[in-house]
C-alpha positions in Angstrom: 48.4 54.3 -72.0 49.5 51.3 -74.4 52.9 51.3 -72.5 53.2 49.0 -69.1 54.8 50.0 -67.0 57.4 47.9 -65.5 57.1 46.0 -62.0 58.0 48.2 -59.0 58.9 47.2 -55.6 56.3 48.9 -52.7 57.4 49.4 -49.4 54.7 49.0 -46.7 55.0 51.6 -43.5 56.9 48.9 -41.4 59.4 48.6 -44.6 59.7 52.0 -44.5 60.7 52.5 -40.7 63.1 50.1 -41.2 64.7 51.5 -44.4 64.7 55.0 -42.9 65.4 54.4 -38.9 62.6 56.3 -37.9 59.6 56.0 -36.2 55.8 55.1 -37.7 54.5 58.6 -36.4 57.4 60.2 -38.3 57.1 57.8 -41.9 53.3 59.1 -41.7 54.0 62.3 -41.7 57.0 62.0 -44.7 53.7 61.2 -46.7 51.7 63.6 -44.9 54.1 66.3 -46.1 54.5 65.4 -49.4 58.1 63.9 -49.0 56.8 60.7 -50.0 53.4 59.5 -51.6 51.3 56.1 -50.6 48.4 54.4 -51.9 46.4 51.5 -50.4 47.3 48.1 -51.8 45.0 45.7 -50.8 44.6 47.7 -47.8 48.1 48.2 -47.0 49.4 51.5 -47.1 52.8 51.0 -49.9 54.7 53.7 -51.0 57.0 52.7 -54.4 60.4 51.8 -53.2 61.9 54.3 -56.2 61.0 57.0 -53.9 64.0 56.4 -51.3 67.5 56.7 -52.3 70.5 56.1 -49.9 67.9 55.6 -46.4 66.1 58.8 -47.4 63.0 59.8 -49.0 64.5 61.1 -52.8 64.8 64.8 -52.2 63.5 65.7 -55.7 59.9 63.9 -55.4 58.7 66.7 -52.9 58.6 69.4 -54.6 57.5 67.5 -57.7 54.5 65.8 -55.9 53.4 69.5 -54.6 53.6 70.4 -58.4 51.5 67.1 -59.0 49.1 68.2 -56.5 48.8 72.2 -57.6 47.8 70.4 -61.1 44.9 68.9 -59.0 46.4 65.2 -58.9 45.8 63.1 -55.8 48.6 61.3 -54.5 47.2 57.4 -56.5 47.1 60.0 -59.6 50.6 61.3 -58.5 52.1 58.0 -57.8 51.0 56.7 -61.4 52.2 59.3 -63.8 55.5 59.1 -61.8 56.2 55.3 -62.5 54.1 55.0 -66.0 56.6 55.3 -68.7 56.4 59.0 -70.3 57.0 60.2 -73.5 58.3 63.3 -73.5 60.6 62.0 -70.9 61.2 58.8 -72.7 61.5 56.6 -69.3 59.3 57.0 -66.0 59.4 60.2 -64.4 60.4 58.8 -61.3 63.6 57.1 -62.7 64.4 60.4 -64.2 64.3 62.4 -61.2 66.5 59.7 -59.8 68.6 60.4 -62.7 68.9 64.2 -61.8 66.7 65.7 -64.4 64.5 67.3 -61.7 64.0 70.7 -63.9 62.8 68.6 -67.1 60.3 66.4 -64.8 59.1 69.6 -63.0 58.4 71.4 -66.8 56.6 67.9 -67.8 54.2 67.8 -64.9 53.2 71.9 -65.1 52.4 71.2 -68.3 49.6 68.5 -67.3 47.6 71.1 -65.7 
């Protein structure tokens, strides 16, 4: 991709227990679950701080990421096609779910497969 995307803010697991007010045990298993996705930067487990929205993981990545996943991404593969600028969708995928075009995203990503 020619495109770069731009910077994103990551959220590390103690980020993300204070954004959301839970516990670590419970943040693992938002990712776990596929309410959230995390990669390792330099060794630190960061999830992309577009995923929450108002304290809460954004409802709309969940079932996205099991699309993502049924297409046989893994969750670094997931995480980059989400915030990589696309363009069918004309902006990032991610900031177009957060945009509430959740069916359009969905139709994008079962197309990859």
């Amino acid at each position: 991709m020619t495109e770069q995307a731009p910077a994103r803010e990551w959220l590390t697991i103690p980020d993300l227990v204070d954004t959301l007010g839970i516990g670590v045990s419970r943040v693992r298993r938002l990712i776990e679950d596929k309410h959230l996705a995390a990669r390792r930067i330099d060794g630190v487990l960061k999830v992309p701080a577009d995923f929450i929205k108002d304290g809460e993981p954004l409802t709309e990545l969940r079932g996205t990421l099991i699309v993502l996943g049924d297409n046989g991404f893994n969750d670094d593969e997931a995480i980059d096609w989400l915030i990589q600028p696309d363009e069918i969708l004309g902006t990032a995928p991610i900031d177009a779910l957060r945009a509430g075009r959740k069916a359009e995203v969905r139709r994008v990503a079962q197309a990859l497969a």
